[in-house]
VOBA-648842 format. One record per residue (C-alpha): residue number from 0; residue in one letter; x negated, y, z negated. Coordinates in pm, whole numbers. Each point is the difference from the previous one (the first is absolute). Example, Ala and Ser with C-alpha at 12.3 -4.5 7.8 and 13.67 -1.06 7.14 Angstrom:
SITE / 0 / a / -1230 / -450 / -780;
SITE / 1 / s / -137 / 344 / 66;
***
This chain:
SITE / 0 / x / -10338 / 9486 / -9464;
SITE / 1 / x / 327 / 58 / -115;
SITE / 2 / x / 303 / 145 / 103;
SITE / 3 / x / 25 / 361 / -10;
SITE / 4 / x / 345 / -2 / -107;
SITE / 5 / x / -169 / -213 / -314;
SITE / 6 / x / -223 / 257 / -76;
SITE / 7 / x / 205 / 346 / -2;
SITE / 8 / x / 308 / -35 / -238;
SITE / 9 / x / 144 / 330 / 52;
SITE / 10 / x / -92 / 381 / -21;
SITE / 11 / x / -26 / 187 / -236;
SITE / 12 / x / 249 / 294 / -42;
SITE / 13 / x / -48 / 250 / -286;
SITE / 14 / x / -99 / 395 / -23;
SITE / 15 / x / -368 / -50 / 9;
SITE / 16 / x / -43 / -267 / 310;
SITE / 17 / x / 229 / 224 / 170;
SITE / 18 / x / -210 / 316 / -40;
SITE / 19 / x / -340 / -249 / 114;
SITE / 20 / x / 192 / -13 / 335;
SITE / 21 / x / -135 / 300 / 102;
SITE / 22 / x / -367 / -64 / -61;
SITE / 23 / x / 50 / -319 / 214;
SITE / 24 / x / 85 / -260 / -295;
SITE / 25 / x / 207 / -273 / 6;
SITE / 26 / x / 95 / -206 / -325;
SITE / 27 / x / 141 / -354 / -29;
SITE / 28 / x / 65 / -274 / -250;
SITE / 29 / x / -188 / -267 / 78;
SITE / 30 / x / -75 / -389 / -77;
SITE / 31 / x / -218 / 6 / -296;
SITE / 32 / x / -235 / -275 / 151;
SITE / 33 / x / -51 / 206 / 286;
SITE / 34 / x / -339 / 219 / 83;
SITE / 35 / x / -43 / 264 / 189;
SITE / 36 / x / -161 / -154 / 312;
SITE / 37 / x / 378 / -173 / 20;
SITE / 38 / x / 220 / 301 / -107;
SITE / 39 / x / -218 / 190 / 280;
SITE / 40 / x / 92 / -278 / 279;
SITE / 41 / x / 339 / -18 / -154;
SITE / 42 / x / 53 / 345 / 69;
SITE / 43 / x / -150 / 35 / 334;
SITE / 44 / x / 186 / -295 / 145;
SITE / 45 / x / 337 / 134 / -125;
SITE / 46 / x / 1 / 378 / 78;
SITE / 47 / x / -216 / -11 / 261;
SITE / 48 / x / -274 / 211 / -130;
SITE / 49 / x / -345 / 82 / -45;
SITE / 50 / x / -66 / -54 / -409;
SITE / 51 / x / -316 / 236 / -136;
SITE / 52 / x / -48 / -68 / -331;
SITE / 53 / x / 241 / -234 / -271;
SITE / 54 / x / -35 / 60 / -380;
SITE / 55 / x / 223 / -234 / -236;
SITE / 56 / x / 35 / -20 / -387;
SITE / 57 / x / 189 / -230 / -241;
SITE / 58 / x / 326 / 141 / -163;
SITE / 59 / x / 29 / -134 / -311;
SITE / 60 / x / 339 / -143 / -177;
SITE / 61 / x / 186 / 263 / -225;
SITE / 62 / x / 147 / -107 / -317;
SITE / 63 / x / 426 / -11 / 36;
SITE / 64 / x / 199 / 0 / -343;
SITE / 65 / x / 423 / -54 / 38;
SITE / 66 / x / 113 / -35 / -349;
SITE / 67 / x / -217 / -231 / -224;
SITE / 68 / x / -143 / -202 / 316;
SITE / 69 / x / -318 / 111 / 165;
SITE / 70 / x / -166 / -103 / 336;
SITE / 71 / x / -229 / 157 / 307;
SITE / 72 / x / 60 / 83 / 321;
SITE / 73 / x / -210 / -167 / 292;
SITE / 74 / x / -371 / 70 / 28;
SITE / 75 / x / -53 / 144 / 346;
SITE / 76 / x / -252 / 81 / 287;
SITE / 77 / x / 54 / 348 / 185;
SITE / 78 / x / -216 / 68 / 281;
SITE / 79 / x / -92 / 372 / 136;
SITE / 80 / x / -62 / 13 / 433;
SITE / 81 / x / -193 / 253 / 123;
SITE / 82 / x / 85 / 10 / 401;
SITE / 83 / x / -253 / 149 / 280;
SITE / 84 / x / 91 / 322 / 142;
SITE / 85 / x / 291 / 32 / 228;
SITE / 86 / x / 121 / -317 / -112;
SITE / 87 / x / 354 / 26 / -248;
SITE / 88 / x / 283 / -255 / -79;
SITE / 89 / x / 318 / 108 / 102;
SITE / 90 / x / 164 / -222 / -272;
SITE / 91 / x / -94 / 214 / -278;
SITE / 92 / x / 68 / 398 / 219;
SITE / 93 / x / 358 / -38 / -117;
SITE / 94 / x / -71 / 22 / -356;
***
């Protein structure tokens, strides 16, 4: 098993995973080789709490023009945690 710090890359922080905070949901950028038995465990073992339900999807790569030159941003993994009742991370109750 890896390391949970491996797993989670950082939160999330934008209008919409801020508004899920209410209904219990938690979002994260996460490794994309990582499943959701591991992003579960990951999450557990760092915040110290009881994980319902995790749901992830693939972000794909936008396209990025500057002048003539083109490129794409990073692919990326986002996971959405769904927490038990009762259970909250205080991390994210200063947004």
């Amino acid at each position: 098993m890896r390391d949970a710090r491996d797993v989670l890359i950082r939160p999330v922080i934008s209008e919409k995973s801020v508004g899920m905070l209410e209904q219990n949901k938690y979002s994260f950028w996460v490794d994309p080789a990582a499943n959701k038995i591991e992003i579960k465990h990951a999450v557990e073992k760092m915040f110290k709490v009881s994980v319902m339900e995790v749901r992830t999807l693939n972000v794909k790569g936008k396209l990025k023009k500057v002048g003539r030159s083109a490129g794409m941003t990073p692919a990326r993994k986002k996971a959405v945690v769904s927490l038990r009742e009762g259970h909250k991370i205080e991390g994210f109750a200063g947004l």
